[in-house]
N, C-alpha and C positions, 0 to 999 in steps of 0.2 A: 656576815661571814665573807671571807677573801674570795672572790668571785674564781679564783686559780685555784683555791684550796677546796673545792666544792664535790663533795664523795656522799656515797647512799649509804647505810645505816650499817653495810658492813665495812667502811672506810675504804669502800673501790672508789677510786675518780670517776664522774661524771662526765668531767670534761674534754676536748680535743687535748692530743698535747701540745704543747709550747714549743715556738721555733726561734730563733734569735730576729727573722723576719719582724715577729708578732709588735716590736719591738717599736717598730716605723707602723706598721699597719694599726694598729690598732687603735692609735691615737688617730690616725686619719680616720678609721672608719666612726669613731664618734663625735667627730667634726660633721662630718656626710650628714649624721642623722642629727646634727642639729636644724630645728625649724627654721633657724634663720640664715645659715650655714650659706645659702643658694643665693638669698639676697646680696647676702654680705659679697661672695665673689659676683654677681651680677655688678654691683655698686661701682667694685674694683677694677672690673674689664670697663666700664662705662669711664671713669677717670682717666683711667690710659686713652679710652681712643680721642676722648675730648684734649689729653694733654698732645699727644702725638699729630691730632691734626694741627693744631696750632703752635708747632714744632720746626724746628729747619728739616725736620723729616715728614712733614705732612705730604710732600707729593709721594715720597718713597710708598710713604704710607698709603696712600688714594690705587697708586697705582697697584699696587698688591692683588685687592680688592676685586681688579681688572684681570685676572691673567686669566683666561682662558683652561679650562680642565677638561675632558671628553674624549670620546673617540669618531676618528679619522679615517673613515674606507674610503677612497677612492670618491665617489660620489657620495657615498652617503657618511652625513657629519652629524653626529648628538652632543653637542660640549656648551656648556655655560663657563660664565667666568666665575669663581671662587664665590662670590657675592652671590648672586644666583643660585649657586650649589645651597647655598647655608639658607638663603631666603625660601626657597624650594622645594628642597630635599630635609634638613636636618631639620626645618619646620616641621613637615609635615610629622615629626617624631614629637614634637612638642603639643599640639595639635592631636594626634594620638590620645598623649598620655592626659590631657585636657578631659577627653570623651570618655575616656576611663574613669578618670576621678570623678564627674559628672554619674556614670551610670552606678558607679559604686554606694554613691552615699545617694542616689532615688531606687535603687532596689534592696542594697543592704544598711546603708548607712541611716541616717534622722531624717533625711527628707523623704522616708517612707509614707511619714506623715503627710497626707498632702497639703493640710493646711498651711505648714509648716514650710512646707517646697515653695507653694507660690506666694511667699513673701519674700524670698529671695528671688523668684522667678517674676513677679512684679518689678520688684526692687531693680531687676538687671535691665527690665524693658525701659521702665523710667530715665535711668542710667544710658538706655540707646538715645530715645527717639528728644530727649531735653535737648541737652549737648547737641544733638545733629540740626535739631529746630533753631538754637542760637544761632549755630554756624551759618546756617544757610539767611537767617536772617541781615547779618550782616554781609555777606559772601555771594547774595543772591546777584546774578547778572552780571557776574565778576569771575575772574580768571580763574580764581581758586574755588569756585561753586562744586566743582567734579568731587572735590576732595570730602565734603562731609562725611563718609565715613571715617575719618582719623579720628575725629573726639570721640567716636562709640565705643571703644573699649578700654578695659580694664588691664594692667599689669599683676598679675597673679603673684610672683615669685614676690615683688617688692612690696606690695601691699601685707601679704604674711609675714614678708620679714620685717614688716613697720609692727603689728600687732604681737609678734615674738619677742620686740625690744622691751613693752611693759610686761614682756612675764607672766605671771599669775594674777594681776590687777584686773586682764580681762578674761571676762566668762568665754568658756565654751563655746555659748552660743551663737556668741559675737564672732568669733573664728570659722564656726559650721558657717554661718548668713555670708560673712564675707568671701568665704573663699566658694561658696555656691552661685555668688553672683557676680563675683569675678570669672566662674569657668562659664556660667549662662551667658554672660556677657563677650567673651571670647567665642563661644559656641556660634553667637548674633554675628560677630565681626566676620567669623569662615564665610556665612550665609553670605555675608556683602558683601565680602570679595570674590564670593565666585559668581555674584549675579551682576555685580555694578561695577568690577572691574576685571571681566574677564574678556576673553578675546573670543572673536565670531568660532559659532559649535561646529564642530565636527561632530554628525548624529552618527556615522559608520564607529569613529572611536566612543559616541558614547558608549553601541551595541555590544563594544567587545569591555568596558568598564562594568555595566549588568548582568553579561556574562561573570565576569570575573566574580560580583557579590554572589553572585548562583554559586561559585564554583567553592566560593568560602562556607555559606552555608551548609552545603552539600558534605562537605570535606568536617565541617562538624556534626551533621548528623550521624553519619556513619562513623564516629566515633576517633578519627584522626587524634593525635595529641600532641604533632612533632611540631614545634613551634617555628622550625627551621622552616618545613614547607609552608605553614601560611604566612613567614613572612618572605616567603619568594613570590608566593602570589600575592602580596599583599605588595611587591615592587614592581609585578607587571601589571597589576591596577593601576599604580600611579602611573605608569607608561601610558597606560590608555587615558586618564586624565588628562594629562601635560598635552596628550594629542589631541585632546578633544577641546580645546579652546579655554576650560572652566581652571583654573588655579589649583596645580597639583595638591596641594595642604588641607583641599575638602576630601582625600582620600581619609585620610588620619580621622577626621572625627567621622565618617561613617562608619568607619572598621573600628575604631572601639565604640563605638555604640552598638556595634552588634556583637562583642565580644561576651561570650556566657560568662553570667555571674554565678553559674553551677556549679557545683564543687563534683567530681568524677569520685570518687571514694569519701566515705560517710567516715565521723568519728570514731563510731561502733568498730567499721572495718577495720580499722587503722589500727583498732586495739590489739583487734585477733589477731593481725597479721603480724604485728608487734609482739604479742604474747607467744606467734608460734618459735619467732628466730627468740627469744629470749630464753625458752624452751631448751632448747642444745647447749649442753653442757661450755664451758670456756676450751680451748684448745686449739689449734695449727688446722681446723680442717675447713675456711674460707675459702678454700678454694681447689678448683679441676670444677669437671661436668658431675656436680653432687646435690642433693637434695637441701642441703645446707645451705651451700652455696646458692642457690636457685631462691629457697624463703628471704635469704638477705638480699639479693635481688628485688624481689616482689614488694618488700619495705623501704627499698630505696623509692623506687616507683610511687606509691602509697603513699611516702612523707611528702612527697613533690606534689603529687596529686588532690592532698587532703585542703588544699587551695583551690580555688578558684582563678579559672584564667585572669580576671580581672587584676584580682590580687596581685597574683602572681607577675603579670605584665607590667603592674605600676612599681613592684620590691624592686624587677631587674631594670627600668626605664629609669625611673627618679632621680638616681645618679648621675647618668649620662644625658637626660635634658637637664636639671640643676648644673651640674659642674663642666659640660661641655655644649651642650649647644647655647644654652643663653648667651654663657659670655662671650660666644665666637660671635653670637648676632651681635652683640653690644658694640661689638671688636669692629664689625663688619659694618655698623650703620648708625651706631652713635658720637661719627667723628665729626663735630660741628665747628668747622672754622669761623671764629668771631668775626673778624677784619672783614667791614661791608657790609655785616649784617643792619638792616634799616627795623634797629628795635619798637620804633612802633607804628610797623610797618600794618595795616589792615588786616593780612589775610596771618600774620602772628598774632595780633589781637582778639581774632577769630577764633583759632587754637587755644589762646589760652583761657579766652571765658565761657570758650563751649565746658573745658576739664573742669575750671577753678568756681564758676554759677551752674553751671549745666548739670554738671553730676553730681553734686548732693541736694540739688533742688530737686531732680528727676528721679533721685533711689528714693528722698523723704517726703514729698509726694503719692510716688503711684507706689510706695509701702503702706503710708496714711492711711489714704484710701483701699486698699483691697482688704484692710483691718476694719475698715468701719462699714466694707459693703458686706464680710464675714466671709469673704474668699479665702483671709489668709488668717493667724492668728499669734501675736506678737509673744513670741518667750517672757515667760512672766519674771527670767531676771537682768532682759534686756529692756532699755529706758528709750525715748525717742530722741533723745539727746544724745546716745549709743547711737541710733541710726543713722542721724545726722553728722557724727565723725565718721562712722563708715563712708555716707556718702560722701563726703571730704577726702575720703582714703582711697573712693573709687577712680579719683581726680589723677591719680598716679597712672598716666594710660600709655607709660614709655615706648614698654616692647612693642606691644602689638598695632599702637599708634606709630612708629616707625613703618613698623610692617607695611601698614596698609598707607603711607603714607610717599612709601619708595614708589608703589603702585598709581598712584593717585598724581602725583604732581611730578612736574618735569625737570633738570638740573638746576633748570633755572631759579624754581621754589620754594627746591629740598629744601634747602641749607635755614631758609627763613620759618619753616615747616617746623625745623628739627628744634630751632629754637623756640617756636614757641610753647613744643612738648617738652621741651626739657625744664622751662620756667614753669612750666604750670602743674609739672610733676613734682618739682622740689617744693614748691608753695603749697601744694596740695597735700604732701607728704607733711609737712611743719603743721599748719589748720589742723589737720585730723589728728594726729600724734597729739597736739596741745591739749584742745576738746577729751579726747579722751584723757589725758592727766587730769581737766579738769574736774569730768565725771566722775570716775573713779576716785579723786580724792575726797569729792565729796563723799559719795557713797559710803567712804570710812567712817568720815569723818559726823555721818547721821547717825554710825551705830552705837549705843551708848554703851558707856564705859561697864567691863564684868568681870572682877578676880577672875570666877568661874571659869569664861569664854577664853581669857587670857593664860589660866594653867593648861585646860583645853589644845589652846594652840602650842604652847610649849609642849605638850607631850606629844603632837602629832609632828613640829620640828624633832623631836628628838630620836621619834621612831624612825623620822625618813632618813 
Protein backbone atom coordinates (compact mmCIF):
# COMPACT_ATOMS: atom_id res chain seq x y z
CA UNK A 1 0.00 0.00 0.00
CA UNK A 2 1.29 3.77 -0.97
CA UNK A 3 2.67 4.73 2.19
CA UNK A 4 0.77 8.52 1.31
CA UNK A 5 -2.26 6.76 0.66
CA UNK A 6 -2.41 5.06 4.16
CA UNK A 7 -6.27 5.53 5.90
CA UNK A 8 -8.20 3.32 8.81
CA UNK A 9 -11.10 1.12 7.88
CA UNK A 10 -13.42 4.10 7.42
CA UNK A 11 -10.96 5.71 4.72
CA UNK A 12 -9.89 8.68 7.20
CA UNK A 13 -6.01 9.26 6.53
CA UNK A 14 -3.66 8.18 9.00
CA UNK A 15 -1.12 10.15 7.93
CA UNK A 16 0.59 13.81 8.59
CA UNK A 17 -0.32 16.02 5.57
CA UNK A 18 2.01 16.62 2.65
CA UNK A 19 3.87 19.95 2.18
CA UNK A 20 5.88 20.73 -1.06
CA UNK A 21 8.83 20.76 1.57
CA UNK A 22 8.27 16.98 2.05
CA UNK A 23 9.68 16.88 -1.30
CA UNK A 24 13.53 17.78 -0.41
CA UNK A 25 13.06 16.24 3.25
CA UNK A 26 12.19 13.23 2.82
CA UNK A 27 14.60 11.78 0.63
CA UNK A 28 17.20 13.24 2.94
CA UNK A 29 15.72 11.88 5.84
CA UNK A 30 16.00 8.18 4.41
CA UNK A 31 19.48 8.76 3.48
CA UNK A 32 20.06 9.65 7.43
CA UNK A 33 18.57 6.23 8.43
CA UNK A 34 20.67 4.48 5.99
CA UNK A 35 23.28 2.13 8.08
CA UNK A 36 25.94 3.05 6.09
CA UNK A 37 24.72 6.61 5.32
CA UNK A 38 27.39 8.22 8.27
CA UNK A 39 30.31 6.06 6.85
CA UNK A 40 29.74 6.89 3.58
CA UNK A 41 29.90 11.12 4.47
CA UNK A 42 32.69 10.17 7.17
CA UNK A 43 34.76 8.64 4.00
CA UNK A 44 33.95 11.83 1.98
CA UNK A 45 35.05 14.64 4.58
CA UNK A 46 38.16 12.29 5.11
CA UNK A 47 39.03 12.66 1.08
CA UNK A 48 38.68 16.27 1.09
CA UNK A 49 40.85 17.05 4.03
CA UNK A 50 43.54 14.63 2.61
CA UNK A 51 42.98 16.37 -0.91
CA UNK A 52 43.04 19.94 0.54
CA UNK A 53 46.09 19.45 2.53
CA UNK A 54 48.05 18.46 -0.33
CA UNK A 55 46.62 21.38 -2.18
CA UNK A 56 47.96 25.07 -3.14
CA UNK A 57 45.42 25.61 -0.32
CA UNK A 58 46.85 23.42 2.33
CA UNK A 59 48.21 26.22 4.61
CA UNK A 60 44.83 28.13 4.01
CA UNK A 61 43.49 25.04 5.08
CA UNK A 62 45.98 24.21 8.45
CA UNK A 63 45.51 27.70 9.36
CA UNK A 64 41.62 27.58 9.57
CA UNK A 65 41.92 24.84 11.98
CA UNK A 66 43.95 27.60 14.18
CA UNK A 67 41.66 30.49 14.71
CA UNK A 68 41.04 31.11 17.93
CA UNK A 69 36.96 30.95 19.24
CA UNK A 70 35.89 32.04 23.05
CA UNK A 71 35.32 34.57 25.28
CA UNK A 72 37.43 37.62 26.33
CA UNK A 73 36.87 39.61 29.75
CA UNK A 74 39.31 41.77 30.61
CA UNK A 75 41.50 39.24 32.50
CA UNK A 76 39.71 36.28 32.32
CA UNK A 77 39.94 34.39 28.68
CA UNK A 78 38.06 30.69 27.88
CA UNK A 79 38.82 30.27 24.02
CA UNK A 80 40.22 27.42 22.10
CA UNK A 81 41.09 27.45 18.51
CA UNK A 82 38.25 25.75 16.26
CA UNK A 83 40.42 22.40 16.33
CA UNK A 84 40.07 22.18 19.91
CA UNK A 85 36.48 23.09 19.99
CA UNK A 86 35.63 19.88 17.76
CA UNK A 87 38.39 17.64 19.56
CA UNK A 88 36.88 18.80 23.03
CA UNK A 89 33.54 19.94 22.95
CA UNK A 90 31.70 18.18 19.81
CA UNK A 91 33.54 15.00 21.01
CA UNK A 92 32.49 14.79 23.94
CA UNK A 93 28.83 14.50 22.02
CA UNK A 94 30.24 11.62 20.22
CA UNK A 95 31.53 10.07 23.27
CA UNK A 96 27.96 10.56 24.90
CA UNK A 97 26.09 8.85 22.41
CA UNK A 98 28.98 5.80 22.48
CA UNK A 99 27.84 5.31 26.31
CA UNK A 100 24.32 5.22 25.37
CA UNK A 101 24.53 2.62 22.62
CA UNK A 102 26.65 0.63 25.11
CA UNK A 103 24.24 0.79 28.09
CA UNK A 104 21.25 0.19 25.66
CA UNK A 105 22.11 -3.09 24.23
CA UNK A 106 23.55 -4.40 28.17
CA UNK A 107 20.29 -3.59 29.71
CA UNK A 108 17.70 -3.73 26.90
CA UNK A 109 19.37 -4.95 23.95
CA UNK A 110 21.20 -9.00 23.45
CA UNK A 111 24.08 -8.35 25.60
CA UNK A 112 21.60 -8.96 28.26
CA UNK A 113 22.85 -12.09 27.91
CA UNK A 114 25.90 -12.16 29.82
CA UNK A 115 27.50 -14.68 28.18
CA UNK A 116 27.03 -13.22 25.25
CA UNK A 117 28.31 -9.57 26.51
CA UNK A 118 31.68 -10.91 27.43
CA UNK A 119 32.61 -12.10 24.21
CA UNK A 120 32.40 -8.88 22.74
CA UNK A 121 33.83 -7.56 26.11
CA UNK A 122 36.84 -9.94 25.78
CA UNK A 123 37.02 -9.41 22.29
CA UNK A 124 37.39 -5.32 22.87
CA UNK A 125 40.25 -6.13 25.81
CA UNK A 126 42.05 -8.30 23.33
CA UNK A 127 41.71 -5.74 20.68
CA UNK A 128 43.37 -3.02 23.57
CA UNK A 129 46.14 -4.63 25.31
CA UNK A 130 47.62 -6.76 21.56
CA UNK A 131 48.06 -3.76 19.41
CA UNK A 132 49.43 -1.58 22.68
CA UNK A 133 51.98 -4.69 23.50
CA UNK A 134 53.29 -4.59 19.59
CA UNK A 135 53.64 -0.99 19.81
CA UNK A 136 55.44 -0.51 22.68
CA UNK A 137 57.50 -3.45 21.65
CA UNK A 138 58.91 -2.02 18.93
CA UNK A 139 58.48 1.85 20.22
CA UNK A 140 59.90 0.90 23.84
CA UNK A 141 62.86 3.61 24.69
CA UNK A 142 61.93 5.54 21.86
CA UNK A 143 60.34 8.90 21.13
CA UNK A 144 57.12 7.75 20.23
CA UNK A 145 56.68 5.14 23.52
CA UNK A 146 54.14 7.88 25.08
CA UNK A 147 51.88 7.31 22.21
CA UNK A 148 50.63 3.48 22.69
CA UNK A 149 47.30 4.37 23.16
CA UNK A 150 46.70 5.19 19.34
CA UNK A 151 46.43 1.40 18.15
CA UNK A 152 43.78 0.73 21.03
CA UNK A 153 40.74 1.71 19.45
CA UNK A 154 38.32 1.12 17.23
CA UNK A 155 36.32 3.40 14.45
CA UNK A 156 32.69 2.70 15.12
CA UNK A 157 31.02 4.63 12.21
CA UNK A 158 33.51 2.92 9.49
CA UNK A 159 33.62 -0.35 10.60
CA UNK A 160 29.44 -0.53 10.40
CA UNK A 161 29.62 1.11 7.35
CA UNK A 162 32.12 -1.78 6.06
CA UNK A 163 29.68 -4.51 7.44
CA UNK A 164 26.43 -2.45 5.77
CA UNK A 165 28.38 -2.72 2.24
CA UNK A 166 27.56 -6.74 2.27
CA UNK A 167 24.00 -6.36 3.19
CA UNK A 168 22.21 -9.29 4.17
CA UNK A 169 25.23 -11.67 3.62
CA UNK A 170 26.12 -10.95 7.24
CA UNK A 171 24.24 -12.12 10.32
CA UNK A 172 23.04 -10.04 12.98
CA UNK A 173 25.14 -11.28 15.24
CA UNK A 174 28.09 -10.21 13.52
CA UNK A 175 26.86 -6.56 13.54
CA UNK A 176 25.48 -6.97 17.62
CA UNK A 177 29.73 -8.34 18.31
CA UNK A 178 31.14 -5.66 16.24
CA UNK A 179 29.61 -2.78 17.01
CA UNK A 180 29.77 -3.85 21.06
CA UNK A 181 33.27 -4.06 20.71
CA UNK A 182 33.98 -1.21 18.76
CA UNK A 183 31.90 1.04 21.58
CA UNK A 184 33.85 -1.33 24.60
CA UNK A 185 36.67 -0.50 22.78
CA UNK A 186 36.11 3.25 22.52
CA UNK A 187 34.65 3.29 26.13
CA UNK A 188 38.80 1.61 26.92
CA UNK A 189 40.35 4.51 24.73
CA UNK A 190 38.13 7.61 27.00
CA UNK A 191 39.72 5.62 30.21
CA UNK A 192 43.32 6.28 28.55
CA UNK A 193 42.99 9.34 27.67
CA UNK A 194 41.86 10.65 30.81
CA UNK A 195 44.52 8.58 32.79
CA UNK A 196 47.59 8.62 30.35
CA UNK A 197 47.15 11.73 28.76
CA UNK A 198 45.66 14.10 31.00
CA UNK A 199 47.12 17.17 32.60
CA UNK A 200 48.02 17.49 36.51
CA UNK A 201 44.39 17.30 38.75
CA UNK A 202 42.80 19.87 39.99
CA UNK A 203 40.85 17.92 43.23
CA UNK A 204 38.94 21.49 44.16
CA UNK A 205 37.37 20.96 40.23
CA UNK A 206 37.17 17.52 40.65
CA UNK A 207 34.79 18.35 44.01
CA UNK A 208 32.48 20.63 42.08
CA UNK A 209 32.43 17.56 38.80
CA UNK A 210 30.79 15.02 41.97
CA UNK A 211 28.92 17.45 42.75
CA UNK A 212 27.50 18.10 39.52
CA UNK A 213 26.93 13.75 39.07
CA UNK A 214 24.92 14.39 42.55
CA UNK A 215 23.14 17.05 41.03
CA UNK A 216 22.04 14.78 37.78
CA UNK A 217 21.00 12.06 39.91
CA UNK A 218 19.08 14.14 42.18
CA UNK A 219 17.30 16.00 39.42
CA UNK A 220 16.33 12.32 38.15
CA UNK A 221 14.92 11.01 41.12
CA UNK A 222 12.61 13.53 41.84
CA UNK A 223 11.44 13.01 38.64
CA UNK A 224 12.75 16.08 36.19
CA UNK A 225 12.08 15.31 32.48
CA UNK A 226 13.27 18.65 30.70
CA UNK A 227 16.02 17.59 28.73
CA UNK A 228 17.15 21.23 28.26
CA UNK A 229 18.14 21.40 32.11
CA UNK A 230 20.35 18.34 32.32
CA UNK A 231 21.87 19.24 29.34
CA UNK A 232 22.96 22.65 30.96
CA UNK A 233 24.21 20.78 33.80
CA UNK A 234 25.55 18.35 31.74
CA UNK A 235 27.79 21.69 30.12
CA UNK A 236 28.74 22.93 33.57
CA UNK A 237 30.12 19.35 34.34
CA UNK A 238 32.21 19.53 31.40
CA UNK A 239 33.46 23.08 32.75
CA UNK A 240 34.47 21.31 35.90
CA UNK A 241 36.26 18.60 33.78
CA UNK A 242 38.18 20.74 31.35
CA UNK A 243 39.14 22.46 34.85
CA UNK A 244 40.08 19.61 36.54
CA UNK A 245 43.22 18.44 34.53
CA UNK A 246 41.30 14.84 33.16
CA UNK A 247 39.96 15.30 29.25
CA UNK A 248 36.67 17.00 28.91
CA UNK A 249 35.11 13.84 26.64
CA UNK A 250 35.23 11.52 29.86
CA UNK A 251 32.09 13.74 30.82
CA UNK A 252 30.12 12.24 27.77
CA UNK A 253 30.58 8.59 28.57
CA UNK A 254 29.87 9.00 32.40
CA UNK A 255 26.56 10.79 31.67
CA UNK A 256 25.14 8.34 29.35
CA UNK A 257 25.97 5.53 31.46
CA UNK A 258 24.03 6.84 33.86
CA UNK A 259 21.26 7.86 31.70
CA UNK A 260 17.93 5.73 32.71
CA UNK A 261 16.90 3.15 30.49
CA UNK A 262 13.20 3.50 32.15
CA UNK A 263 10.66 4.25 30.20
CA UNK A 264 8.37 7.03 32.53
CA UNK A 265 4.86 5.95 31.16
CA UNK A 266 4.04 2.04 30.51
CA UNK A 267 2.30 0.81 27.25
CA UNK A 268 -0.90 0.06 29.06
CA UNK A 269 -0.95 4.00 29.91
CA UNK A 270 -0.34 5.19 26.71
CA UNK A 271 -3.36 3.20 25.60
CA UNK A 272 -5.76 4.96 28.08
CA UNK A 273 -4.56 8.08 27.55
CA UNK A 274 -4.89 7.58 23.80
CA UNK A 275 -8.20 6.00 24.05
CA UNK A 276 -9.49 9.08 26.22
CA UNK A 277 -8.54 11.99 23.46
CA UNK A 278 -9.84 9.51 20.76
CA UNK A 279 -12.91 9.50 22.68
CA UNK A 280 -14.06 13.27 21.67
CA UNK A 281 -16.00 13.47 18.89
CA UNK A 282 -13.93 15.13 15.49
CA UNK A 283 -14.44 19.12 15.48
CA UNK A 284 -12.86 22.92 16.01
CA UNK A 285 -12.73 22.41 19.75
CA UNK A 286 -8.38 21.89 20.12
CA UNK A 287 -8.06 24.50 21.55
CA UNK A 288 -8.50 27.57 24.63
CA UNK A 289 -8.12 26.34 28.53
CA UNK A 290 -10.55 23.02 27.86
CA UNK A 291 -10.55 19.61 29.04
CA UNK A 292 -9.97 18.55 25.52
CA UNK A 293 -7.46 20.39 24.88
CA UNK A 294 -5.72 19.48 28.08
CA UNK A 295 -6.12 15.25 27.24
CA UNK A 296 -4.35 16.06 23.84
CA UNK A 297 -1.75 17.60 25.88
CA UNK A 298 -1.38 14.75 28.29
CA UNK A 299 -0.82 12.39 24.82
CA UNK A 300 1.65 14.61 23.44
CA UNK A 301 3.59 14.14 26.60
CA UNK A 302 2.83 10.24 27.00
CA UNK A 303 3.93 9.68 23.17
CA UNK A 304 7.42 11.36 23.91
CA UNK A 305 7.60 9.67 27.29
CA UNK A 306 6.58 6.00 26.32
CA UNK A 307 10.59 5.98 25.33
CA UNK A 308 13.23 5.70 27.36
CA UNK A 309 15.68 8.53 27.81
CA UNK A 310 18.17 6.40 26.40
CA UNK A 311 16.34 5.79 23.42
CA UNK A 312 15.13 8.79 23.11
CA UNK A 313 18.90 10.68 23.36
CA UNK A 314 20.44 8.32 20.76
CA UNK A 315 16.87 8.96 17.92
CA UNK A 316 17.76 12.96 18.65
CA UNK A 317 21.98 12.50 18.68
CA UNK A 318 22.62 9.98 15.67
CA UNK A 319 22.12 12.53 13.34
CA UNK A 320 24.17 15.20 14.51
CA UNK A 321 27.14 12.92 15.62
CA UNK A 322 26.90 10.95 12.04
CA UNK A 323 26.31 13.80 9.83
CA UNK A 324 28.01 16.70 11.80
CA UNK A 325 30.49 16.12 14.20
CA UNK A 326 32.43 13.23 12.51
CA UNK A 327 33.05 14.67 9.41
CA UNK A 328 34.02 18.15 10.95
CA UNK A 329 36.76 15.82 13.02
CA UNK A 330 37.75 14.14 9.65
CA UNK A 331 37.79 17.84 8.26
CA UNK A 332 39.74 18.94 11.38
CA UNK A 333 42.50 16.26 11.71
CA UNK A 334 42.51 13.88 8.80
CA UNK A 335 44.64 16.44 6.55
CA UNK A 336 47.85 14.33 6.04
CA UNK A 337 50.37 16.13 3.98
CA UNK A 338 52.49 13.39 1.89
CA UNK A 339 55.66 15.55 0.86
CA UNK A 340 58.29 14.26 3.72
CA UNK A 341 56.55 11.94 5.03
CA UNK A 342 59.60 9.07 5.95
CA UNK A 343 57.22 5.84 4.88
CA UNK A 344 58.95 3.59 6.69
CA UNK A 345 59.73 5.50 9.17
CA UNK A 346 59.69 3.16 12.66
CA UNK A 347 57.27 4.74 14.81
CA UNK A 348 54.54 4.50 11.27
CA UNK A 349 55.63 0.86 11.26
CA UNK A 350 54.56 0.91 14.79
CA UNK A 351 51.00 2.11 14.03
CA UNK A 352 50.50 0.16 11.33
CA UNK A 353 51.24 -3.39 12.73
CA UNK A 354 49.94 -2.67 16.09
CA UNK A 355 46.03 -2.07 13.83
CA UNK A 356 46.96 -4.51 10.91
CA UNK A 357 48.77 -7.92 13.51
CA UNK A 358 47.52 -6.56 16.74
CA UNK A 359 43.92 -6.45 16.34
CA UNK A 360 42.69 -9.37 14.94
CA UNK A 361 45.16 -11.44 16.73
CA UNK A 362 44.02 -9.76 20.04
CA UNK A 363 39.83 -9.82 19.44
CA UNK A 364 40.57 -13.87 18.04
CA UNK A 365 42.45 -14.73 20.75
CA UNK A 366 41.18 -13.40 24.15
CA UNK A 367 37.46 -14.41 22.10
CA UNK A 368 39.02 -18.06 21.67
CA UNK A 369 39.72 -18.33 24.89
CA UNK A 370 36.89 -16.86 27.05
CA UNK A 371 34.69 -19.50 24.83
CA UNK A 372 36.86 -22.39 25.97
CA UNK A 373 37.25 -21.08 29.63
CA UNK A 374 32.99 -20.78 29.30
CA UNK A 375 32.99 -16.96 30.28
CA UNK A 376 31.66 -16.31 27.00
CA UNK A 377 29.65 -18.34 24.50
CA UNK A 378 29.95 -17.96 20.60
CA UNK A 379 26.52 -17.43 18.46
CA UNK A 380 25.91 -20.64 16.91
CA UNK A 381 25.50 -18.75 13.41
CA UNK A 382 28.68 -16.83 13.90
CA UNK A 383 32.07 -19.15 12.57
CA UNK A 384 35.71 -18.15 14.05
CA UNK A 385 36.64 -17.34 10.67
CA UNK A 386 33.56 -14.38 11.28
CA UNK A 387 35.56 -13.47 14.16
CA UNK A 388 38.69 -13.23 12.66
CA UNK A 389 37.36 -10.64 9.83
CA UNK A 390 35.83 -8.84 12.54
CA UNK A 391 39.10 -8.69 14.15
CA UNK A 392 40.55 -7.55 10.71
CA UNK A 393 37.63 -4.74 10.70
CA UNK A 394 38.64 -3.77 14.23
CA UNK A 395 42.05 -2.68 12.51
CA UNK A 396 39.95 0.53 11.08
CA UNK A 397 41.07 2.61 14.39
CA UNK A 398 40.77 6.21 12.11
CA UNK A 399 38.80 8.39 14.32
CA UNK A 400 39.45 7.79 17.62
CA UNK A 401 43.14 6.85 16.80
CA UNK A 402 43.45 10.41 15.45
CA UNK A 403 42.00 11.47 18.52
CA UNK A 404 44.07 10.20 20.84
CA UNK A 405 46.88 10.56 18.60
CA UNK A 406 46.73 14.65 18.41
CA UNK A 407 47.04 14.11 22.36
CA UNK A 408 49.93 11.83 22.27
CA UNK A 409 52.62 13.12 19.95
CA UNK A 410 53.92 16.35 19.04
CA UNK A 411 53.81 18.44 15.38
CA UNK A 412 56.59 17.07 14.83
CA UNK A 413 55.16 13.22 14.76
CA UNK A 414 51.51 13.91 13.85
CA UNK A 415 51.85 13.88 10.31
CA UNK A 416 54.03 10.55 10.33
CA UNK A 417 51.26 9.20 13.15
CA UNK A 418 48.45 10.08 10.86
CA UNK A 419 49.91 8.12 8.16
CA UNK A 420 50.55 5.32 9.54
CA UNK A 421 46.58 5.09 10.72
CA UNK A 422 45.47 5.90 7.54
CA UNK A 423 47.42 2.82 5.74
CA UNK A 424 46.46 0.49 8.27
CA UNK A 425 42.89 1.57 8.12
CA UNK A 426 42.47 1.27 4.49
CA UNK A 427 44.45 -2.21 4.55
CA UNK A 428 42.48 -3.24 7.47
CA UNK A 429 39.37 -2.23 5.89
CA UNK A 430 40.20 -4.50 2.30
CA UNK A 431 41.48 -7.86 4.79
CA UNK A 432 38.17 -7.95 6.63
CA UNK A 433 35.77 -6.97 3.79
CA UNK A 434 37.58 -9.87 1.58
CA UNK A 435 37.54 -12.65 4.44
CA UNK A 436 34.10 -11.91 4.91
CA UNK A 437 33.23 -12.28 1.07
CA UNK A 438 35.02 -15.18 1.46
CA UNK A 439 32.95 -16.76 4.42
CA UNK A 440 29.98 -15.93 3.41
CA UNK A 441 30.31 -17.13 -0.02
CA UNK A 442 31.19 -20.21 1.22
CA UNK A 443 28.61 -20.54 3.63
CA UNK A 444 26.19 -20.39 0.46
CA UNK A 445 27.78 -22.12 -1.35
CA UNK A 446 27.81 -25.40 1.53
CA UNK A 447 24.03 -25.26 1.41
CA UNK A 448 22.63 -27.65 -0.84
CA UNK A 449 20.62 -26.99 -3.69
CA UNK A 450 16.26 -27.04 -2.93
CA UNK A 451 13.25 -26.16 -5.46
CA UNK A 452 11.50 -25.96 -2.07
CA UNK A 453 14.17 -23.35 -0.16
CA UNK A 454 14.28 -21.52 -3.52
CA UNK A 455 10.37 -20.96 -4.11
CA UNK A 456 10.56 -20.27 -0.41
CA UNK A 457 12.87 -17.40 -1.01
CA UNK A 458 11.00 -16.18 -4.04
CA UNK A 459 7.95 -15.75 -2.11
CA UNK A 460 9.42 -13.88 0.84
CA UNK A 461 11.29 -11.46 -2.07
CA UNK A 462 8.07 -10.99 -3.35
CA UNK A 463 6.16 -10.21 -0.07
CA UNK A 464 8.90 -7.67 0.84
Amino acid sequence: MNHESMSDKRGHPTQLPKEHIDWIVQPLTRFVKIEAAAGVVLLLSTLLALSLANSPLSESFNDLWHVSIGINIGTFAFERSIHGWINDALMTLFFFLIALELKRELVLGELRNRRLAMLSISAAVGGMLVPALIYLFFQHGELGQHGWGTVMATDTAFVIGCLALLGKRIPKSLRIFMLSLAVVDDIGAIIVVAVGYGSDINWLAIGFVLLGFIVVKVMAFIGIRSMALFFIVGILIWLAVDASGIHPTVTGVILGLMTPTTKWVTDDRLHTIMDCVVAYPPGNHWSGDTPDRKALKTAEAAAREVLSPVERLEMMLHPWVGFVVMPLFALANAGIAFTGIEVTSPLAMAVFLGFVIGKPLGVFLFSWTSVQLRFAVLPSNLSWLMILAGGLLAGIGFTMALFIANLAFSSAHINVVKFGILCASVLSAFLGLMLLLYVTKSDDSEQPYSPLAKDKRMNKNSCD
